[in-house]
C-alpha positions as CSV (number, residue, x, y, z in Angstrom):
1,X,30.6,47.9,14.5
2,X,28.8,51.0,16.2
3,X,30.6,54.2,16.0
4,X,32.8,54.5,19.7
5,X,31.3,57.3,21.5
6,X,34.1,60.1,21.8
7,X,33.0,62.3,24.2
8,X,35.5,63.4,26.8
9,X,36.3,63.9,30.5
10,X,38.0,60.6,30.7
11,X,40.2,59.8,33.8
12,X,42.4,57.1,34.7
13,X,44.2,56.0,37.8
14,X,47.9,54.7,37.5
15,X,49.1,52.4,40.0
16,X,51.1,55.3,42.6
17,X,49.8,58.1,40.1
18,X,47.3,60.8,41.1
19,X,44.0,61.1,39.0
20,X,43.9,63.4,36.4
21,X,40.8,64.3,34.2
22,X,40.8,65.3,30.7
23,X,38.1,67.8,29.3
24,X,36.6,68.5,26.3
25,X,36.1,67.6,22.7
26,X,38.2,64.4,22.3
27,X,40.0,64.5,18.8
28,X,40.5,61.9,15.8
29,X,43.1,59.3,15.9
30,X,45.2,58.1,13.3
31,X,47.7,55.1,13.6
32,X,50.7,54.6,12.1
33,X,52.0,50.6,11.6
34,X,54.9,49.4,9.5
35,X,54.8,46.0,7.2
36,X,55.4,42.7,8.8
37,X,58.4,40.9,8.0
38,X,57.0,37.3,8.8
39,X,53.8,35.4,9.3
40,X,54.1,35.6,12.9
41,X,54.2,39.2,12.8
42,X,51.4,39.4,10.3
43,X,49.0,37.7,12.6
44,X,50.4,40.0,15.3
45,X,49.5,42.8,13.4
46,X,46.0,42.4,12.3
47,X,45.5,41.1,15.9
48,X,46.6,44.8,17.0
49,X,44.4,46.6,13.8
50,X,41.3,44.9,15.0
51,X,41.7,45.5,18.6
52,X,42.3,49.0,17.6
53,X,39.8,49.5,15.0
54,X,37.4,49.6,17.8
55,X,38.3,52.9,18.3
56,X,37.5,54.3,14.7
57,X,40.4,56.0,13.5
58,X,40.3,58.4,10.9
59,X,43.4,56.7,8.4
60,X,46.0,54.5,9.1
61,X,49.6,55.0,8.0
62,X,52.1,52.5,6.7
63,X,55.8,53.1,6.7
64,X,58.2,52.5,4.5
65,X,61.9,51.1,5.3
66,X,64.9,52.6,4.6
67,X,66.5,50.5,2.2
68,X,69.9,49.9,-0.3
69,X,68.8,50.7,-4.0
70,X,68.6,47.5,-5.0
71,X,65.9,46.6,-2.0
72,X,63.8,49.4,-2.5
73,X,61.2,47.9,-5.0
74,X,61.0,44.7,-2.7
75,X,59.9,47.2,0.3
76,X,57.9,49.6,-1.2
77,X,55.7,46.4,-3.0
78,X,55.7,45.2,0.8
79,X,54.0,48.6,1.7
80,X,51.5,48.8,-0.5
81,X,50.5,45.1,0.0
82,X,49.9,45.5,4.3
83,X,48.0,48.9,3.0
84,X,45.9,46.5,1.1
85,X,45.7,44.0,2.9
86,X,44.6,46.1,6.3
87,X,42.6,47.5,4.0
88,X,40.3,44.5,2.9
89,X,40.2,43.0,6.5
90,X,39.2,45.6,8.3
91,X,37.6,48.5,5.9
92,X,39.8,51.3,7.7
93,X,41.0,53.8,5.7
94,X,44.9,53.9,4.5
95,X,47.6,56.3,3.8
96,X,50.9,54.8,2.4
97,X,54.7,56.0,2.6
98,X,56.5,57.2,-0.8
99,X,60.2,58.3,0.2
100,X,62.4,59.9,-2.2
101,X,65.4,58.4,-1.0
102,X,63.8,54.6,-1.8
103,X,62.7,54.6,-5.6
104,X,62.7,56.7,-8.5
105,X,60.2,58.9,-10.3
106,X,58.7,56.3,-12.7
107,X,58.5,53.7,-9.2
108,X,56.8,56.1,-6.9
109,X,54.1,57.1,-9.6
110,X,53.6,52.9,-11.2
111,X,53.1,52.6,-6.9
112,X,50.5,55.7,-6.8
113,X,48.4,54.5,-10.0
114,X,48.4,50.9,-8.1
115,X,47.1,52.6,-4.8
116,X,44.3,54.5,-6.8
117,X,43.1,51.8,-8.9
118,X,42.8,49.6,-6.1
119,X,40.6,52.9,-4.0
120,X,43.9,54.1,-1.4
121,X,44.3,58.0,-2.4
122,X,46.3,59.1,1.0
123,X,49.9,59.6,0.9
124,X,52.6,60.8,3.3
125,X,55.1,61.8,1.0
126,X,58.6,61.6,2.6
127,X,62.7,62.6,2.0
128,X,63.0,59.3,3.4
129,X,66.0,57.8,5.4
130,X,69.4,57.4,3.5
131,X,70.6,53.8,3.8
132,X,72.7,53.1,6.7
133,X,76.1,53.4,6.2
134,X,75.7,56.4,3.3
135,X,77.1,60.0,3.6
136,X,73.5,61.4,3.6
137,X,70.7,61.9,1.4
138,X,71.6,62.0,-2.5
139,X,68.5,62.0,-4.8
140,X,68.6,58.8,-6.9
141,X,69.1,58.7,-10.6
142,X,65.9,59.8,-12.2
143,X,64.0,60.2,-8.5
144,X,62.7,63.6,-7.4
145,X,65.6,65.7,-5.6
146,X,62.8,66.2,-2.4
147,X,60.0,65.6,-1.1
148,X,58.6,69.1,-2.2
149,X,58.8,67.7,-5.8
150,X,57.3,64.6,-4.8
151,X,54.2,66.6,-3.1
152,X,53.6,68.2,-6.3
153,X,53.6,65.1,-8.3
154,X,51.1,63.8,-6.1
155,X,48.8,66.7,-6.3
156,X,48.6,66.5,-9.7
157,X,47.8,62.8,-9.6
158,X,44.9,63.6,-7.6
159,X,45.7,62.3,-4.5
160,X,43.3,63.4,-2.2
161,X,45.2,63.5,1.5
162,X,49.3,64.3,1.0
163,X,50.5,64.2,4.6
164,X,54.1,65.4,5.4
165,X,56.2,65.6,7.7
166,X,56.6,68.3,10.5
167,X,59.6,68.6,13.1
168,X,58.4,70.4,17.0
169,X,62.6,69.8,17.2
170,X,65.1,70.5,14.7
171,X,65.5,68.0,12.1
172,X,69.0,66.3,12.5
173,X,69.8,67.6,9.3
174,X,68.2,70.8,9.4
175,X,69.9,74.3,9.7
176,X,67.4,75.0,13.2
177,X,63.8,75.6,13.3
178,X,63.2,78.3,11.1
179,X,64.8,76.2,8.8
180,X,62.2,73.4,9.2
181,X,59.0,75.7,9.6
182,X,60.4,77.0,5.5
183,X,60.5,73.4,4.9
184,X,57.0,73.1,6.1
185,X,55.9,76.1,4.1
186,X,57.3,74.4,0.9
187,X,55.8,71.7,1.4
188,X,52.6,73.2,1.9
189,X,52.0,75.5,-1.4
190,X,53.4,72.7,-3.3
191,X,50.6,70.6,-2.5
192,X,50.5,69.3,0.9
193,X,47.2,68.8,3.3
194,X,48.2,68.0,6.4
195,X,51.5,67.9,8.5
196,X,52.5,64.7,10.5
197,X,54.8,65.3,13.3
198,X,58.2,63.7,14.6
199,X,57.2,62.5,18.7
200,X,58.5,64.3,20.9
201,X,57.9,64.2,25.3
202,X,57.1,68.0,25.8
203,X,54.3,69.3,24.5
204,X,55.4,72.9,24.7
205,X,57.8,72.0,21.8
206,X,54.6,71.0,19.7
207,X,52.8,74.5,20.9
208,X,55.7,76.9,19.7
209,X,55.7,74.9,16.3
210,X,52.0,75.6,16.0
211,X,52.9,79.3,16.9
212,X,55.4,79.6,14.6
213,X,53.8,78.0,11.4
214,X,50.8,80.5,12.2
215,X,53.5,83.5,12.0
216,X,54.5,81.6,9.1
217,X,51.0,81.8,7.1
218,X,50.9,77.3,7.1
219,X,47.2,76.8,7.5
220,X,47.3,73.1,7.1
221,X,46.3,70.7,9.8
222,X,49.8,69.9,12.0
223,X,48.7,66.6,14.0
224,X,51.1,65.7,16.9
225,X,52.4,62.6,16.5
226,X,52.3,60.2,19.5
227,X,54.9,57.8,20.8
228,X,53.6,55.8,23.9
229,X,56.9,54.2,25.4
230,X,56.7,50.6,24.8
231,X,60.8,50.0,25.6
232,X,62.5,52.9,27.3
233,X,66.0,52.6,26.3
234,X,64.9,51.5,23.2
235,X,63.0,54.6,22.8
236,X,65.9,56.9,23.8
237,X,68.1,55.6,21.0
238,X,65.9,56.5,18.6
239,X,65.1,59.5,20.2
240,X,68.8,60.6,19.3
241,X,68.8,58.9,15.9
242,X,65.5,61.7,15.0
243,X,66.7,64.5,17.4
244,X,64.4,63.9,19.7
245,X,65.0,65.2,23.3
246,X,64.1,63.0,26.5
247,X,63.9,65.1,29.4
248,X,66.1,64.1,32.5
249,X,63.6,63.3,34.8
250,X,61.6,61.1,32.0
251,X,64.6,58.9,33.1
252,X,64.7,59.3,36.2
253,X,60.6,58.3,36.5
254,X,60.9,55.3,34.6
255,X,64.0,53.8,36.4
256,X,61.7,54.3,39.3
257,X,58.8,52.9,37.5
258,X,61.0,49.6,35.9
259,X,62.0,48.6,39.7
260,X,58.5,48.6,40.5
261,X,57.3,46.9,37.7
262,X,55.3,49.3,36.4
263,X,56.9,50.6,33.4
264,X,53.6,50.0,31.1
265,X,52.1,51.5,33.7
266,X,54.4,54.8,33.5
267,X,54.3,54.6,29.9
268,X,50.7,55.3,29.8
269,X,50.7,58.2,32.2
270,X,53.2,60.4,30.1
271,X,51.3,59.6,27.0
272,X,48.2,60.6,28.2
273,X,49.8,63.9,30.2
274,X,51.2,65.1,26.6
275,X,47.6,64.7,25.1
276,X,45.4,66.3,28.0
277,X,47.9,69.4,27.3
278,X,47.5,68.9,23.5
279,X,43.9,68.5,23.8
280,X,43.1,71.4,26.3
281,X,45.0,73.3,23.9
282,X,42.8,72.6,20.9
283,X,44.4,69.9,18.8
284,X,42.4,68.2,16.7
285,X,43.8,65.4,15.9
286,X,46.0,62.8,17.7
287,X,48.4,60.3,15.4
288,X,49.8,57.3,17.2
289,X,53.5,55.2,16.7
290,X,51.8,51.9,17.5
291,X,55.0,49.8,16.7
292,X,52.7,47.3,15.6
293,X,51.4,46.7,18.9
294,X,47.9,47.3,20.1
295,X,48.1,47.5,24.7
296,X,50.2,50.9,25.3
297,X,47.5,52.9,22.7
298,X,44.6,51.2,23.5
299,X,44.9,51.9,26.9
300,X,46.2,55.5,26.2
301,X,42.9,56.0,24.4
302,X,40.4,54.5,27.4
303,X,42.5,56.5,30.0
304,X,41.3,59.9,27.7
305,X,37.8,58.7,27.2
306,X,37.6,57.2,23.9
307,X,34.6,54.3,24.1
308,X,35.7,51.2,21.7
309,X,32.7,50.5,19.9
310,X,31.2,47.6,20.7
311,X,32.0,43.8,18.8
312,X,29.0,42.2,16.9
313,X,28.7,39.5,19.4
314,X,29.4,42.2,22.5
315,X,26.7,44.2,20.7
316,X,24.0,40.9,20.5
């Protein structure tokens, strides 16, 4: 494929919606994507990685499930193997999910040494979810006590990306967000290279994290991480599961927009409002939620500007 041409000024029109234009230097995209749990949804997937591929993103991220103790090896193996497996169909480069709360210290590092050997070095090294139903998060038996020991474990296995997580709002289980930003600082001179962050629907929440890990002497890359709204109610439950705050009038705009049918439609309007803001503001980088699904990003991405390269047979 031909490198897509990222250059900029994009705009889109949105069934009722006004034009809007989005200047300047477009940034890198990263996808996250979570293991299939059939064959259905495997063929889904790769459908969804080549249709995005197109559009030449920097690393692709694959979570990891929060699991009881006993599933834990089960899921991690079934991380690793979609990183591979992406990996060898479509040449992209992957970062895989290590959580804390899923395996122990000997587990995690077997599951980096398998990663190396077989040429994936990027890691987003994660607390990880307790299971449901559990009191909170309790380091495992011989696991690392949090992800800052985990970071520093992977620095010194050479890894050669350690992404982490960052929070715009306060963790659920955070003391508030100074808390978080000394978190983030942590996590940063133990080892880590760039910061991934939870979504979030206001980008002024993303802005005054920036401003206050630069008060805070965190140099590392802090990409926003972006959530285009595939189900709206199902998005605002996990919105309160992560702490995660949905402005009224989101509501209000897509009741408006589901009566009209044009929910997709809505969905790719707010995503591309919070990156014009994030882009006119400098960012970088952009990092998509894709929920395994390739329409709401890809059309995100042409609505800014990015150019999908251009198939072999498109290209003949």
């Amino acid at each position: 494929m031909n490198d897509p041409q990222n250059k900029g000024a994009g705009i889109y029109k949105a069934g009722l919606y006004e034009e809007r234009e989005v200047t300047g230097p477009l940034p890198r995209l990263s996808l996250e994507i979570f293991p299939p749990k059939s064959l259905a949804a495997s063929f889904q997937l790769m459908d969804t990685l080549d249709r995005l591929a197109r559009f030449g993103p920097h690393f692709v991220s694959v979570t990891q499930t929060a699991a009881q103790p006993q599933e834990a090896g089960k899921l991690a193996r079934l991380t690793q193997e979609a990183a591979l497996a992406v990996r060898q169909r479509t040449g992209l480069d992957m970062a895989v999910h290590l959580t804390c709360a899923s395996s122990g210290k000997g587990a995690i590092l077997e599951q980096v040494r398998d990663c190396q050997a077989a040429g994936i070095n990027r890691f987003v090294a994660l607390r990880g979810d307790p299971p449901d139903g559990s009191q909170g998060f309790a380091p495992l038996a011989g696991g690392f006590a949090d992800c800052v020991q985990l970071i520093a474990a992977l620095a010194e296995a050479g890894a050669t990306d350690i992404f982490v997580a960052a929070y715009p709002e306060p963790h659920p289980a955070s003391r508030g967000p100074e808390a978080d930003i000394d978190w983030l600082k942590r996590k940063q001179d133990a080892g880590a290279t760039a910061a991934i962050t939870q979504f979030f629907f206001d980008p002024e929440v993303f802005l005054r994290l920036r401003d206050r890990a630069i008060k805070a002497a965190i140099t590392i890359p802090i990409i926003p991480g972006i959530l285009p709204i595939e189900n709206f109610a199902a998005t605002c439950r996990f919105a309160r599961k992560c702490g995660t705050a949905v402005p009224a009038s989101l509501a209000r705009e897509f009741a408006h927009a589901e009566r009209h049918q044009l929910a997709a439609v809505h969905a790719v309007v707010v995503a591309v409002d919070i990156c014009a803001r994030l882009i006119a503001e400098g960012v970088a980088d952009l990092h998509f939620y894709t929920l395994n699904k390739a329409a709401l990003t890809r059309d995100v991405c042409l609505a800014l500007g990015y150019e999908p390269a251009k198939t072999e047979a498109e290209a003949a």
